[in-house]
N, C-alpha and C positions, 0 to 999 in steps of 0.2 A: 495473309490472315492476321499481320499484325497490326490493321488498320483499323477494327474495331475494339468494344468492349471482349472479355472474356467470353460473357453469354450477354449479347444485346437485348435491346426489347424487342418483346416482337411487334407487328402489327395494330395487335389487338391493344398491346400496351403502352403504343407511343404516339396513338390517336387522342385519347383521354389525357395524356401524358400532355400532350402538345399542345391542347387546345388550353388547359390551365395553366403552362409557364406560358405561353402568348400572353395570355389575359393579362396574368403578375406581371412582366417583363413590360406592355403595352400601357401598365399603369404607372409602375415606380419610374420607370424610364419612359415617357411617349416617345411617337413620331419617329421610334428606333433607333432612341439616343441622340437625336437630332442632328446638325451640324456640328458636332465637335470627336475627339479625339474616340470618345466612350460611342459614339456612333456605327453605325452601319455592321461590320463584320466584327467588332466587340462587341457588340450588342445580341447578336447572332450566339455568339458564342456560350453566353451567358444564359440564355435562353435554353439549347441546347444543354447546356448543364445542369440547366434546372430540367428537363425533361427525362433524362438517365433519374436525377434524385428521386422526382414522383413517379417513375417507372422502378424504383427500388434496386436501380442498379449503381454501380459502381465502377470507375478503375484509377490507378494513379493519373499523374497529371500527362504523362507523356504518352500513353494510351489513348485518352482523351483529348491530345492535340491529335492525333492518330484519325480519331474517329471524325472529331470534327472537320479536319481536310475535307476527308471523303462526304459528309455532308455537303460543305459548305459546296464544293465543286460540283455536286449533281445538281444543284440549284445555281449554278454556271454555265452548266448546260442544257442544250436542248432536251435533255429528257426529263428535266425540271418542270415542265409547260407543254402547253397544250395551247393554241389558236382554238378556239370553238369555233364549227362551224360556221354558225349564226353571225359571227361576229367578224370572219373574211367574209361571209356574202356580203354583210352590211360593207365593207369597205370595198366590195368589191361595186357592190347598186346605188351606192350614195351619190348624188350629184357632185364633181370632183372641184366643181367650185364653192362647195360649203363650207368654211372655215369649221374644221374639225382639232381638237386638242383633248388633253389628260388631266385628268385632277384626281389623283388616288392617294390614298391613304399605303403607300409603300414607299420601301427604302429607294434612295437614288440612284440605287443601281439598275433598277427595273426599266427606267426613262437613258439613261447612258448606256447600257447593254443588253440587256434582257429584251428589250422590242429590237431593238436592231439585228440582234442575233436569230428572232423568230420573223424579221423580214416586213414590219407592221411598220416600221417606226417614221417611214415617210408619207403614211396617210395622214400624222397629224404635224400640225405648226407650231403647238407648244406644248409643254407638260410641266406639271405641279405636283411634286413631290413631296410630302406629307414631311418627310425627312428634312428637305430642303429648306422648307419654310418654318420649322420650328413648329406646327399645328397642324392639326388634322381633321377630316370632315367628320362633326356637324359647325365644327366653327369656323365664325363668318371670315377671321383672317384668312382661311386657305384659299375661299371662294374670293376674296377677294386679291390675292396673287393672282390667285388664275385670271379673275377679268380682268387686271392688271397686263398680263401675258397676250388675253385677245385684242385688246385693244391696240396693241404695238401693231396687231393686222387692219384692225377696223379703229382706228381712231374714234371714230362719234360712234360704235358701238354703246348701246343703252343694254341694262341688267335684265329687262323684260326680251331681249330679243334673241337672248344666251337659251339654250336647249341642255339641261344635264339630264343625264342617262345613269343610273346606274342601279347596283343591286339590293341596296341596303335602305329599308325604309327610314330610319333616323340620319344617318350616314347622308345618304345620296337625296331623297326623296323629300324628304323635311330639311333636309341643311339648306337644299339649293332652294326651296321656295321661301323659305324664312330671308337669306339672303337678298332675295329678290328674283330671282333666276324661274323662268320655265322650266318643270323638272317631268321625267318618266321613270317609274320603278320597274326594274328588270325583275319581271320572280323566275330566279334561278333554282327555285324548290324543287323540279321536277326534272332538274339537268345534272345528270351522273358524275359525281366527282369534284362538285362545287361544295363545299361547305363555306357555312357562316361563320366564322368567328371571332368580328366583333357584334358579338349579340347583346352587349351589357351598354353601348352608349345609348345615351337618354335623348330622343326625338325633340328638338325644338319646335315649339308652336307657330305656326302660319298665320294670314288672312285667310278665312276660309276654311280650314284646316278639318277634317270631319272624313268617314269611313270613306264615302261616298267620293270623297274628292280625292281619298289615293286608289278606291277603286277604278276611279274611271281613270287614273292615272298610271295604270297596271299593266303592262304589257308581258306574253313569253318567251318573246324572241326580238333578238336587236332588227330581225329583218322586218317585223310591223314598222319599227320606228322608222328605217329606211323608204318603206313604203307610206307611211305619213307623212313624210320629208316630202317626198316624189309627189302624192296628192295634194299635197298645200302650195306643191310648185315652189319647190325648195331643194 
């Protein structure tokens, strides 16, 4: 009992709580402290302590390394995560010859432990760690690590031939076409347990760029994409 707060937050209070020290934490600090000392699991840390403040809670500081352990290790574990469905079919129907990789916006632990631990991590051949690179999507550095990363596979691979996927219209969907990249927007709106929150970065402009053009670029599930791959003969 003595590994959290007195009286923690509940639920109801460390949703609201969380999602605005991400926001704070994601601005004063991006990319989750980046590459240096203040990185990864200080950065964590920090976050969390702001979440007890806007949750109006409290305790001294040895309580709070207390509590934080026990955070930090449920999100070490598998019961941190979740494989979505949709997304082992896809790895399960994708042609096994598709050069497949990671470009997210999370800490580096996610790409060195967290897929390996959830059993994913040999679908793909490289990964782009938001953390790692010092930037994070919608900017063109990260997209540009990452074609950096395929190319080590496909040498004469060209920016048009690249396919991003992902769930965040600004983020995934406008970063990777502004860059240059084919892109598909996942709407994860209808999929339980998903929240958005980076909801505040600002969409960079396309060739193109128009309702129309991320509607038809809309998909619900990663197994359409699979199955597009499959009909294009990919």
């Amino acid at each position: 009992g003595g590994a959290r707060p007195r009286a923690p937050p509940s639920a109801a209070e460390l949703k609201p709580a969380f999602k605005q020290a991400y926001k704070e934490r994601c601005i004063e600090a991006p990319c989750f402290g980046g590459p240096t000392p203040e990185g990864g699991r200080a950065w964590w840390r920090g976050t969390i302590k702001r979440v007890l403040e806007l949750s109006g809670k409290s305790c001294d500081d040895a309580a709070f390394d207390r509590y934080f352990r026990r955070v930090y290790q449920h999100f070490c574990s598998p019961k941190g995560y979740e494989v979505l469905p949709d997304a082992a079919e896809f790895l399960n129907k994708v042609d096994p010859g598709l050069l497949l990789g990671i470009t997210s916006n999370t800490p580096s632990r996610h790409a060195d432990s967290v897929l390996p631990m959830l059993g994913v991590h040999d679908g793909f051949k490289w990964f782009t760690c938001s953390q790692d690179v010092g930037h994070e999507k919608p900017s063109p550095e990260i997209f540009e690590a990452a074609f950096d990363q395929a190319r080590f596979w496909l040498p004469d691979l060209e920016k048009h031939e690249v396919l991003h996927v992902g769930d965040s219209l600004a983020c995934d969907f406008c970063g990777a076409r502004a860059f240059g990249f084919q892109a598909v927007l996942l709407d994860r709106s209808n999929t339980p347990g998903v929240v958005a929150y980076q909801d505040w970065m600002t969409a960079p402009e396309y060739p193109g760029k128009s309702e129309s053009d991320v509607r038809d670029g809309t998909v619900e599930s990663l197994v359409d994409v699979a199955d597009a791959l499959a009909a294009a003969g990919r």
